[in-house]
N, C-alpha and C positions, 0 to 999 in steps of 0.2 A: 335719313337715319342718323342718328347721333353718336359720337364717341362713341359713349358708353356702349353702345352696344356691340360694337367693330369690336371693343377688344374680345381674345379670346376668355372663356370663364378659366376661373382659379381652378385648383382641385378641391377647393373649400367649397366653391359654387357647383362643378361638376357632381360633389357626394350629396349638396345637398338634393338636387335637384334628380340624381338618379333613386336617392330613400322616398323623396317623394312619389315621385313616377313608379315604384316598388310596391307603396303604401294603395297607390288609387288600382295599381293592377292586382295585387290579392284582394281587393276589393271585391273587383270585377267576378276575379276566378269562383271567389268567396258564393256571390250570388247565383254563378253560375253551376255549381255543386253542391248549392245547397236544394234538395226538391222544395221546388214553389215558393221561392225567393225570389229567385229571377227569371224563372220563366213559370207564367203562371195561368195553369186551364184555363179558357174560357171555350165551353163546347171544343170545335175543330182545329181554334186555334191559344196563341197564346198572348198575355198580355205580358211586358217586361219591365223591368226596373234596371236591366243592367246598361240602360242609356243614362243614367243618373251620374254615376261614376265617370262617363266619360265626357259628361257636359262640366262636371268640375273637373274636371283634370285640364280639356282647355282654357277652361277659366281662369288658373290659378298657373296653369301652363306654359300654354300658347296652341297654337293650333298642331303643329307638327308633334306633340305628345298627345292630342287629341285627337288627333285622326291614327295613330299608332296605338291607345287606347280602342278607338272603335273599329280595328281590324279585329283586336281580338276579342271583343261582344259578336263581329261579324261569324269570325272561326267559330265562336261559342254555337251560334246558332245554324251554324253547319252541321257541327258534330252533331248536336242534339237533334235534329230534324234528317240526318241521316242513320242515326244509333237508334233513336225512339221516335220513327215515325208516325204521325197523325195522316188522315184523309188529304192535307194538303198540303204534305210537306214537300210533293216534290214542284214545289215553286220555288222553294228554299233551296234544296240542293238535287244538282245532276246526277247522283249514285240514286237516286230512290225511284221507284216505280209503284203506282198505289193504282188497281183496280186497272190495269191497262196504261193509265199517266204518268208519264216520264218527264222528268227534270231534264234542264240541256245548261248551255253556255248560260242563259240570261239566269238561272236560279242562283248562281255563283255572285253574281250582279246587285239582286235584292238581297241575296244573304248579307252580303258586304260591303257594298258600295255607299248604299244609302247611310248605313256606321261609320263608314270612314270620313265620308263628308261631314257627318253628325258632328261630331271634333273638332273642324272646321268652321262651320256655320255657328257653332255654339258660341266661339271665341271670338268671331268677326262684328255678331249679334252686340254680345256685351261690350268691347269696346263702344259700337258704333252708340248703344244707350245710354254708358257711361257716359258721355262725354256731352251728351243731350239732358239728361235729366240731371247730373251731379251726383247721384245717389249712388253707389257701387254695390250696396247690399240687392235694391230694387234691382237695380239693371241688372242683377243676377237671375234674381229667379224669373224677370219678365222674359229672358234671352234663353233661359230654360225653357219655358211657356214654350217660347215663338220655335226654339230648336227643337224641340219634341214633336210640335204638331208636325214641324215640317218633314221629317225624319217619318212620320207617320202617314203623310202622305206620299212622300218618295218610293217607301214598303210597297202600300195598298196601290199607290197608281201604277208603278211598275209590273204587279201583278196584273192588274187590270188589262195592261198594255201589251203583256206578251204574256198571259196564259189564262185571258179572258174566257175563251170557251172553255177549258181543261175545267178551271177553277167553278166553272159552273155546272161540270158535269159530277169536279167531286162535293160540291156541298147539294147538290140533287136540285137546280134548282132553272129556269130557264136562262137561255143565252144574256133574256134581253131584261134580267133582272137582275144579274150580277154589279151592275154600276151602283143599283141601291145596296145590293149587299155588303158592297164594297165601302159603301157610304154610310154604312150601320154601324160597319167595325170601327170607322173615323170617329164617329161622333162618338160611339160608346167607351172602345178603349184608348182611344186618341186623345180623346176629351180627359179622363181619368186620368191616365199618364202622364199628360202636360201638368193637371193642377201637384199629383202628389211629386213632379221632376221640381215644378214651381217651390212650392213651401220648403222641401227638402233643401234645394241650392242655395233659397234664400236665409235660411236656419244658418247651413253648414257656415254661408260665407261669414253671415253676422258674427259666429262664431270664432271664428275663422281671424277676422277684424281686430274681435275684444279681445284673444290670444297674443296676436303680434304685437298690439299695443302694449298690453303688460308686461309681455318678453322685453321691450325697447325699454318703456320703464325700469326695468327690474336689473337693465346690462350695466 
């Protein structure tokens, strides 16, 4: 670790860094209030965007304001899947019961966990491509790409894993085809989310770039 970072931040570095953290969290809430922004029908379940915001926020971050972002995409999708339950929200959360299926300890888990990691992974990702390809913009949205799917599969496997049969008995369908069903929603809204997490990260950060450069010019 180098000086620079041992020392403590300024109060110059502390405001900016809490405006920013301020700016990517009404983002979030932004999405998450608004209908079918950030959570959005798809049949039973829902496809999101509010993983967007918290893949830039560790980007421009670090991981510990990214994983503190994706607690509260986590909370979001608690509250929602407990206030306005669908057929299968209680894999999401422990207060719901849908047709006899009850949520327990692990729904707290896929609500939250796989978010808060999200954060994490997002930021570890980008470094580790930045530093491989040169490009900051690309290893942006590639490390969006990689952190979505992954984030999509943590969700759907965890389901898979601990409410395998439930989740087959609410989408009506046999025990021993939930893996494919499971592998639908991968490819269909996993796939979809990663490219529109991609182009978005890679826009913002370009943006992002031409900004500070001009700011430096301009000081």
């Amino acid at each position: 670790m180098s000086e620079a970072r041992k020392k403590p931040l300024t109060t110059r570095e502390k405001t900016r860094k809490l405006t920013m953290f301020s700016m990517f969290l009404t983002l979030e809430l932004l999405l998450f209030l608004v209908p079918y922004l950030g959570y959005i029908p798809v049949g039973p379940i829902n496809a999101t965007t509010l993983h967007i915001p918290v893949i830039l926020c560790a980007i421009f971050m670090g991981p510990g304001y990214g994983a503190g972002l994706g607690f509260v995409f986590g909370l979001s999708s608690l509250l929602k899947n407990t206030f306005m339950p669908t057929i299968t929200s209680f894999v999401f959360s422990p207060f719901v019961e849908i047709g006899g299926l009850k949520g327990n300890g692990w729904s707290l888990w896929i609500a939250i966990g796989p978010r808060v990691l999200l954060g994490v992974i997002a930021y570890y990702l980008f470094i580790a491509l930045a530093k491989a390809i040169k490009k900051p913009g690309l290893a942006a949205g590639i490390a969006a790409a990689l952190s979505t799917f992954i984030h999509t599969l943590m969700v759907m496997g965890s389901i898979y894993l601990f409410f395998g049969k439930e989740y087959a008995q609410a989408r009506q369908v046999a025990e021993s085809a939930v893996l494919g069903l499971i592998g639908g929603v991968i490819a269909v809204n996993g796939v979809a989310e990663l490219i529109v997490s991609a182009i978005l990260v890679f826009a913002v950060y370009q943006v992002s770039k031409g900004f500070m450069k001009k700011r430096k010019t301009n000081a």
